[in-house]
N, C-alpha and C positions, 0 to 999 in steps of 0.2 A: 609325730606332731612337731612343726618347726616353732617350737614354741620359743619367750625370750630362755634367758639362762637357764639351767637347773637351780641355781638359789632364787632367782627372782621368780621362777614358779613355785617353788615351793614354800617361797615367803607369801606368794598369794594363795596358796592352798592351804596353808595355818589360818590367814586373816579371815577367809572365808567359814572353813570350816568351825570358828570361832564365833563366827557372825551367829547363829541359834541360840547359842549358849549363856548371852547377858538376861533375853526376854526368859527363859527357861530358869537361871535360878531368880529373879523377880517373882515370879510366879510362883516357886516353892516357899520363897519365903514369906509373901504375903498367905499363902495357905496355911502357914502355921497362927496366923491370928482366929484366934479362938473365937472372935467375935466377927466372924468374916459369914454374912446372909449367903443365902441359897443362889442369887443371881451373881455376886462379886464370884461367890468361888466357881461357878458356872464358865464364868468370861475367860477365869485365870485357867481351866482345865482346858477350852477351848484355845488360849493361847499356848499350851505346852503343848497338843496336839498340834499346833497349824507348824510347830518351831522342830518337834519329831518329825512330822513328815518333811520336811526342809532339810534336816540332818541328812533323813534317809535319802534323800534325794541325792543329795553332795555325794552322798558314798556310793551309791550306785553307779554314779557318773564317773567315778574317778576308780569304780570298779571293773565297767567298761572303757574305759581307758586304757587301762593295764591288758584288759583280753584281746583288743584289739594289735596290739601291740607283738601281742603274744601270740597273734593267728588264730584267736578260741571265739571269733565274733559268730560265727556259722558252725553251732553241731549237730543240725540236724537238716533234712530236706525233705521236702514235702508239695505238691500242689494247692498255689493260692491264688482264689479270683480275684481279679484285680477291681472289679464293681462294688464285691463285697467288699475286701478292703477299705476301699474309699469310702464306703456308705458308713463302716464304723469307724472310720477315721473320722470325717466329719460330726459323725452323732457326738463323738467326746469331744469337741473343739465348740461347743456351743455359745461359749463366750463371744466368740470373734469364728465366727463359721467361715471355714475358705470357699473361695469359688471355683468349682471344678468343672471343666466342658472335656465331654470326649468327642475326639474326630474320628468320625470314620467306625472303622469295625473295633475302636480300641476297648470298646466294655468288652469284649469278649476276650479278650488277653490273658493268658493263666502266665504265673511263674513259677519258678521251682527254687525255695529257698527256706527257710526259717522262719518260719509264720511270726513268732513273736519278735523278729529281728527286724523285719520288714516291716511291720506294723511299727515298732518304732521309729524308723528311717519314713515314713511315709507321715507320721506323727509329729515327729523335727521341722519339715520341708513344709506343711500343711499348717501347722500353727506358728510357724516361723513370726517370731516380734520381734525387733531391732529396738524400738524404744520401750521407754514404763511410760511415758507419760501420755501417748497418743497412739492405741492398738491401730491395726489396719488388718484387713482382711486380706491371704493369700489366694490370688487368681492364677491357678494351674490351668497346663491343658494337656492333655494327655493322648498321643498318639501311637501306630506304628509306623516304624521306624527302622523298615527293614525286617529283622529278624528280632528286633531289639524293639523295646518300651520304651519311649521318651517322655516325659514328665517336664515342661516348663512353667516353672514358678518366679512370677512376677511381686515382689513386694515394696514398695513405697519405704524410702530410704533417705533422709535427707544426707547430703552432701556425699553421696553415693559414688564409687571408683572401681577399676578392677582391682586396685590395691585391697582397699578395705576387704572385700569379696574374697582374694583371696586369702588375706590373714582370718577373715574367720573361721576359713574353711581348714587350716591350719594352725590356730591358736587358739587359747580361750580369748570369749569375748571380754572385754574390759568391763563392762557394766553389764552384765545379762539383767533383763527385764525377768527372768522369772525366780530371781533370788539362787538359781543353782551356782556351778561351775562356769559354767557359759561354755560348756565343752559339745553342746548339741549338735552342734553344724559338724564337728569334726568326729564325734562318735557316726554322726548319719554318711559322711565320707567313708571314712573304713567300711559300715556296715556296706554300704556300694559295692566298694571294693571286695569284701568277700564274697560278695553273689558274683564276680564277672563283669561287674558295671562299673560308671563310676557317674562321679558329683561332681559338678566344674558350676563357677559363678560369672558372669560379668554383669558391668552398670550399662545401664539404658537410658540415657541422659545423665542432669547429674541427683537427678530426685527416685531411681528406678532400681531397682537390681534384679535380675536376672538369676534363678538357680534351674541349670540344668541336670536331673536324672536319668541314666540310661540303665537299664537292665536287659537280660536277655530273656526273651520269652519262651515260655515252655513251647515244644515241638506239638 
């Protein structure tokens, strides 16, 4: 990761991982009022949940981080359909569903990799948001590409460059929209890179951006 410094990331990886932790003792300490109803302390339990899972989130990410790093992103290999993939990639993105077209004979495409590696790398690229305040939906298309799987993801960008593209794909994001690290796009890189493939971005105007995926497909 050509990330900024080592102190300036890890002054960001304090502030972050810090960010759960105000709403989380809030919450404990209004559970200590003894006169707190069935629905207040309901909200308050639901908020230490939504701030746990956010926790676990950050460490996860910054757990793969460290295994990428360390070449431990791919332990295992296996045959995975690339239709089924997508069909349960999409089913969990129902927020903001992407738009997926296959050309050609590409539903029929198997891979040989890390099921739940690729399910995340496919999960990154597909629910892909750049802002909080205005989602947009990812239009993939997905073909072969020689011997190789190609994935093109189109997502709506404002002030969109190859610059930007590529620091995300090499830094964390400065604001991630989903409260994590912002380290998705660059964990879904490595995971690329240890199947054999890789991740590359450019901009398509200046409102556009471009994520392409290549993997190599199963014989």
């Amino acid at each position: 990761m050509s990330a900024p410094s080592a102190k300036a990331w890890m002054d960001r990886l304090a502030h972050d991982l810090r960010g759960p932790l105000s709403p989380m003792q809030t919450a404990v300490y209004l559970l200590r009022d003894p006169g707190l109803g069935n629905e207040q302390r309901e909200e308050l339990f639901a908020v230490l949940e939504r701030q746990i899972q956010r926790l676990g989130g950050m460490i996860d990410e910054f757990s793969d981080l460290g295994r990428a790093e360390q070449g431990r992103l791919k332990v295992r290999s296996e045959p995975i359909d690339l239709e089924l993939l997508v069909m349960d990639t999409v089913a969990r993105l129902r927020e903001v569903p992407p738009r997926v077209e296959f050309a050609g004979d590409a539903r029929a495409l198997r891979i040989d990799g890390d099921v739940q590696r690729v399910a995340q790398l496919f999960h990154a690229l597909l629910g892909l948001q750049l802002s909080r305040s205005s989602p947009v939906a990812v239009q993939a298309r997905i073909e072969c590409h020689g011997d190789r799987l190609r994935m093109v993801c189109t997502v709506h960008c404002r002030d969109a460059s190859d610059a930007l593209i590529a620091a995300l794909l090499t830094s964390p994001h400065p604001d991630p929209p989903d409260d994590a690290l912002g380290l998705g796009l660059v964990i879904a890189a490595a995971i690329a890179d240890a199947h054999g493939g890789g991740l590359h971005g450019r901009a398509s105007g200046d409102d556009t951006l471009e994520l392409v995926l290549e993997l190599p497909a199963a014989s």
